[in-house]
N, C-alpha and C positions, 0 to 999 in steps of 0.2 A: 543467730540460731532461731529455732523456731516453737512454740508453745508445745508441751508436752517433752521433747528430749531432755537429754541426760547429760549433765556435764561436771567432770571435776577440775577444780582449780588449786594447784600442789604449790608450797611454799618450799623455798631453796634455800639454803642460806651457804654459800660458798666458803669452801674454808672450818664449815663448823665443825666438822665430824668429830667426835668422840665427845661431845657435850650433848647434856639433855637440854632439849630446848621447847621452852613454853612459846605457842604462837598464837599471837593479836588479828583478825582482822578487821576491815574495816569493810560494809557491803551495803547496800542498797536493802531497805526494807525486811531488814533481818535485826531479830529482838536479843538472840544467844548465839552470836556467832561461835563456833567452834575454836579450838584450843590446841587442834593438832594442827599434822601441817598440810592436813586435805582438806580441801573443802565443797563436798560433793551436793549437786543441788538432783532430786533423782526428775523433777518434771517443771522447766522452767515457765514461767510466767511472763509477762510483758513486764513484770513489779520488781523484775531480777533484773531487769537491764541498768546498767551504769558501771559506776568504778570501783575496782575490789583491788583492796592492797592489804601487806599481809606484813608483820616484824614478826623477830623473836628475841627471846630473854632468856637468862640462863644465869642464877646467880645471883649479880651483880652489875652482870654484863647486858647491853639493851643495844639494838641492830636499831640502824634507819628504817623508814617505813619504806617497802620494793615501790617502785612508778606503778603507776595503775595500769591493770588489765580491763578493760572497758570494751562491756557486753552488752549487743543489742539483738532485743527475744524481740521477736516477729508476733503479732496474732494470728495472722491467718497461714494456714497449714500451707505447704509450697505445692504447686500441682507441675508434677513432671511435663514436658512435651516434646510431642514425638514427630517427625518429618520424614517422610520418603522423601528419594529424589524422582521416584516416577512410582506412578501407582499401577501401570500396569509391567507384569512380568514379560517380554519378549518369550515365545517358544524355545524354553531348552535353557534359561537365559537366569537371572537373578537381580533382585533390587536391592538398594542399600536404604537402612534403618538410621537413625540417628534420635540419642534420648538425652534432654538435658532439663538441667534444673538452674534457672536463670536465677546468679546472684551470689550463689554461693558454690562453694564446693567441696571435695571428699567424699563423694557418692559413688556407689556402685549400683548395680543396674538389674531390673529384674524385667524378662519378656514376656509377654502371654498373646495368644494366638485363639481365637475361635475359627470355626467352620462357619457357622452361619448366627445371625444375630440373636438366633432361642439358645443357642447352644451354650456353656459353661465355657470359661474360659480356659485354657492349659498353660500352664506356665513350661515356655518353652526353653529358656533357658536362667540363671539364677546367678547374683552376685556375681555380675561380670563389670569388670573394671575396664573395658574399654565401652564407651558408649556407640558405638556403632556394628553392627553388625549387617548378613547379606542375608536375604531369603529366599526362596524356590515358588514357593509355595502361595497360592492364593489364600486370602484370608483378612479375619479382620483383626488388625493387631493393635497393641496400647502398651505402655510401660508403665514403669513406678523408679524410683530411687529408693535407695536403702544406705542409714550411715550410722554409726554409732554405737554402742553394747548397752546397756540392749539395743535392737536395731529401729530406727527410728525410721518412718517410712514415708516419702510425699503422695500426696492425691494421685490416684491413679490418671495416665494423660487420657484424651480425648482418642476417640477411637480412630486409625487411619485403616481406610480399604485399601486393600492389594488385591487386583486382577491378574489372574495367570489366562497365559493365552495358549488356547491349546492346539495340537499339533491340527487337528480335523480344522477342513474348507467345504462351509455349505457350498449347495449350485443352487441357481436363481432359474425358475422353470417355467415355463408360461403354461399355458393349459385357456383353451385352446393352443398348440404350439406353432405360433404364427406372428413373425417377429416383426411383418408389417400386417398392418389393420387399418381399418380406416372410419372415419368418424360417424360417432353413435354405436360401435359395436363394444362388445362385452369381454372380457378378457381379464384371467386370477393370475399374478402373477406372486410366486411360491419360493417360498425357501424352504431348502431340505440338507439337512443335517446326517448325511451314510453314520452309520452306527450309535446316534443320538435318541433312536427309539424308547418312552418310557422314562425318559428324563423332563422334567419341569423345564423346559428355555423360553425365555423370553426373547426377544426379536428385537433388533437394529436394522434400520435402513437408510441406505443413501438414494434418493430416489429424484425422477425430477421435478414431478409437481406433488410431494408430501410436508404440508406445510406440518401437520403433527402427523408423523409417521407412527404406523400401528406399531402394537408391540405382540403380534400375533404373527404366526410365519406363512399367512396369506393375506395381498393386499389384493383388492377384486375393483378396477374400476368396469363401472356399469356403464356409462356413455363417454368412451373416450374421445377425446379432441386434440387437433394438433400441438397442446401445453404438456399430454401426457409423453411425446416422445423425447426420449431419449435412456440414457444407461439409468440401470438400478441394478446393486448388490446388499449383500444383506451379512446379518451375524449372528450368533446366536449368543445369550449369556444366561448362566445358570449359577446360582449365588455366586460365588467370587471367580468363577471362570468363564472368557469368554472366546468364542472359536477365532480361528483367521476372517476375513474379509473374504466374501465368497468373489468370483471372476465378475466382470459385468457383463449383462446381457442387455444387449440396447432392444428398444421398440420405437416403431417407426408410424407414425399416425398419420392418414393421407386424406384429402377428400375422397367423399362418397364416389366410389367408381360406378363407371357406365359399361355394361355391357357389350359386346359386339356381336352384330349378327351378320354370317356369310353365305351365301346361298350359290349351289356349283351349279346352279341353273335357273331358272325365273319361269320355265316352264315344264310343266309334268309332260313326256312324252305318253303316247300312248300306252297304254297297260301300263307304264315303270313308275317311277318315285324320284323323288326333288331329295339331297344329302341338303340339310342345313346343318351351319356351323357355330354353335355359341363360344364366345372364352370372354375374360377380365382380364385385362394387361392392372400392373405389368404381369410378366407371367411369373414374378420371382412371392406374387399372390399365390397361395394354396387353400386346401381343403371346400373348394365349391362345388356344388353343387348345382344343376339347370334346369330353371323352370321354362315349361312355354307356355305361348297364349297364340290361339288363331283368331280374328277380328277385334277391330279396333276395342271396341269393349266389352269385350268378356275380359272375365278377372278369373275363371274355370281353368288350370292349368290342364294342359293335353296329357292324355293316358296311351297306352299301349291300344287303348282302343283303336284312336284315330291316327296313329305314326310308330312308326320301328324307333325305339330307343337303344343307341350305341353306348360304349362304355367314354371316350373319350369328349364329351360336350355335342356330342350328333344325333341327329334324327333323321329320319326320311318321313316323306312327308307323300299322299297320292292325293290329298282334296287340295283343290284350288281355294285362296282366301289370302288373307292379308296377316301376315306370319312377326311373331315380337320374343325374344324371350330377356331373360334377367337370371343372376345369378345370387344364390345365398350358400350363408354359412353360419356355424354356430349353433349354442342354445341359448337361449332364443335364438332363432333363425335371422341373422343379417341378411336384407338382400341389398343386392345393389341397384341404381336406377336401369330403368325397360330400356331393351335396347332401341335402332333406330327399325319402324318396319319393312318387311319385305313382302311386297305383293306377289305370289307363285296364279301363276293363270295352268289352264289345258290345253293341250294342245291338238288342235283339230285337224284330221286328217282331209283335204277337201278333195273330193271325185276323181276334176281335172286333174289329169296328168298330163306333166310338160313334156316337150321333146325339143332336142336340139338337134339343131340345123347349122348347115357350115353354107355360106356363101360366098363365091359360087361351091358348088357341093362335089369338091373333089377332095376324099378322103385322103387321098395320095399329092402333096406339093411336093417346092422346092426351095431351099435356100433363096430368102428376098422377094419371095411372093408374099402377096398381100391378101388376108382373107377374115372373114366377120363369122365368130361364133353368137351364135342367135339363141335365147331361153325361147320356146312358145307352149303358151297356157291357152288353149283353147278352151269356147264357151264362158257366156255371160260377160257383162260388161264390171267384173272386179275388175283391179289395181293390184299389180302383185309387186313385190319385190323379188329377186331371184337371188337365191345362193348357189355356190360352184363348190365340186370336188372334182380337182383333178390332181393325177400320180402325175403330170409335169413340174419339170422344175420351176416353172411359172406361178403362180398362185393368183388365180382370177378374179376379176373386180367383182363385189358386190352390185351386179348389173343386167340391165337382160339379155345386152348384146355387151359384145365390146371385141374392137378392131385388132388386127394385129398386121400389124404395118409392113413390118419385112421380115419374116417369118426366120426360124434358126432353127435348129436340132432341137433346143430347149425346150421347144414349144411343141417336141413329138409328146402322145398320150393318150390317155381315155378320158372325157369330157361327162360329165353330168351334171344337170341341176334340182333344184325343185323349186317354187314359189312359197313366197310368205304373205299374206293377205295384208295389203298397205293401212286397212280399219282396224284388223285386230291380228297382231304379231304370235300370238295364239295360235291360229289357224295358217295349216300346213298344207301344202299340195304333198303325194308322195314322190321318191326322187323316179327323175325319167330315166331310159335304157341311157346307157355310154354310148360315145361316138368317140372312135379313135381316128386322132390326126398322125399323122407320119407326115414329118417334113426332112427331107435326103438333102444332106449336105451338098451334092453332087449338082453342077447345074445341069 
């Protein structure tokens, strides 16, 4: 037993009834033991522990003394404890309680439940003789034992938390929303809670470089590196409830990408415009934006002043220079490295004009004849290259002349060239008149 309870010890005497009977006992640190045949002590002591035995008399007549009943008081008050089998509640689901008192027994059981750790406790349920029960509910629970008349009570147990888990799944959100990124750029990745607005949550995270993970429901890396890729999911918990595991969303860290610059031509024709083409592979990259620069160094990005601006990463371009751009994104503004440059030259239209010559100069052959289409650029001692357009099926050398050995139908059509100045590719003859060959199957 334990200091302070209540205990009575009854003397029997088998056989006796119908006699008055005086009773003896004999007890540990008691000066007038009692004369009946109860012996009630109402609040025991560590000084009442030992051996109590008890006779009676009646008469003439005197009983053996009973075998000892030997009683051992405890000092210190017993303190209940309490055990889940799991502290958090599954969704929809229930934990088991278990309360005991090591050592001794005949206890029954009393439960109490708070909401939060200011909160008053509630006793949730009373004098229950089984010690285990199930719960629902998050919370923070503790028991007691109760045994006795009056009821003698042990130390309340130590506190045990119960997390309920609840049915809501945050989502894990980037912001900028851009699941590859690449190194040095800036990037909040977020947990949000649908219908948790105006509630206190604190924040759990699985993440891959959080060696102490916030407990805020935004983590913000400022210069990411390829250590920050991979999955992060989150949680939320708010005093004893905490939501599901939200889905993961992976991030993908990459080096600094480089630009690419495409150019649908290298020379401004007269009066027109050069299309330049910017993009960042891969292309599964979004949200960029295209800066340009014309000569080597300026760092002055191009205006609507000096180039047509397209929606898709295009510009046109009509000055001749040495053409760069680079892509950004973000806030602060990520860019990526300058692309490689492109020199755009003009194109000059030169005086001469060429004419083609057939030798010998019969418009009209035949089948297996042999004849030389001739470029000629009269005036001045340049160096020309010549280009061809002809509607034959042939497609003609970049040359000034060139032979055709044994002539076919294939090689019927309209002929014309022009010159391209061999110092500067720039400068253009305009194209000469056509000359139509006919060659007749027929010999």
């Amino acid at each position: 037993m334990f200091t302070g309870e209540t205990i009575t010890l009854r003397c029997e005497i088998q056989g006796g009834e119908g006699k008055v009977w005086k009773y003896e006992w004999t007890a540990p640190n008691t000066n007038s033991p009692p004369t009946s045949s109860e012996y009630r002590i109402s609040r025991v002591s560590v000084s009442h522990s030992g051996d109590y035995r008890c006779r009676g008399s009646s008469d003439y007549l005197l009983t053996g003394w009973s075998d000892a009943f030997r009683l051992t008081v405890s000092s210190s008050k017993p303190r209940a404890t309490l055990t889940a089998h799991s502290s958090v509640i599954p969704a929809g689901g229930s934990v088991t309680l278990s309360c005991s008192v090591e050592g001794s027994a005949g206890w029954k059981f009393d439960w109490f439940r708070r909401d939060s750790v200011s909160s008053k406790a509630q006793l949730m349920r009373g004098n229950e003789a089984n010690r285990v029960i199930s719960v629902s509910q998050g919370g923070l629970y503790h028991c007691r034992g109760g045994r006795g008349d009056p009821v003698y009570y042990t130390e309340d147990s130590s506190d045990v938390t119960v997390t309920e888990t609840l049915p809501s799944k945050p989502t894990v959100t980037l912001q900028p929303s851009w699941t590859q990124i690449y190194s040095g750029e800036t990037v909040t990745v977020r947990c949000e809670i649908q219908g948790g607005e105006g509630a206190q949550w604190t924040y759990e995270w699985r993440a891959a470089k959080l060696n102490t993970p916030p407990t805020s429901n935004e983590h913000r890396i400022i210069r990411a590196t390829e250590s920050d890729s991979g999955g992060y999911s989150c949680r939320g918990r708010r005093d004893y409830f905490f939501s599901e595991w939200s889905d993961i969303i992976t991030l993908t860290v990459s080096y600094k990408p480089k630009a690419k610059l495409r150019a649908d031509n290298t020379a401004v024709p007269v009066g027109g415009s050069v299309t330049l083409t910017c993009s960042v592979n891969p292309s599964s990259s979004s949200g960029w934006k295209y800066y340009w620069y014309r000569d080597e160094k300026s760092s002055e990005a191009l205006t609507t002043q000096n180039a047509v601006f397209h929606s898709n990463g295009q510009i046109s371009v009509s000055q001749e220079g040495l053409y760069r751009c680079r892509g950004g994104r973000g806030n602060p503004v990520y860019y990526t490295e300058d692309s490689q440059s492109v020199r755009i030259g003009k194109t000059v239209t030169a005086s001469n004009r060429p004419v083609v010559t057939l030798y010998p100069n019969w418009s009209e052959i035949y089948r297996g004849e042999t004849i030389t289409v001739r470029c000629e650029i009269h005036g001045g001692d340049t160096e020309w290259d010549c280009e061809w357009e002809t509607n034959s099926r042939i497609k003609a050398p970049n040359r000034n002349e060139y032979r055709i050995r044994s002539a076919s139908s294939s090689n019927s059509g309209n002929y014309r060239c022009k010159g391209r100045m061999k110092s500067s590719q720039h400068k253009t003859t305009e194209w000469s008149d056509s000359v139509t060959l006919t060659v007749s199957d027929s010999k």
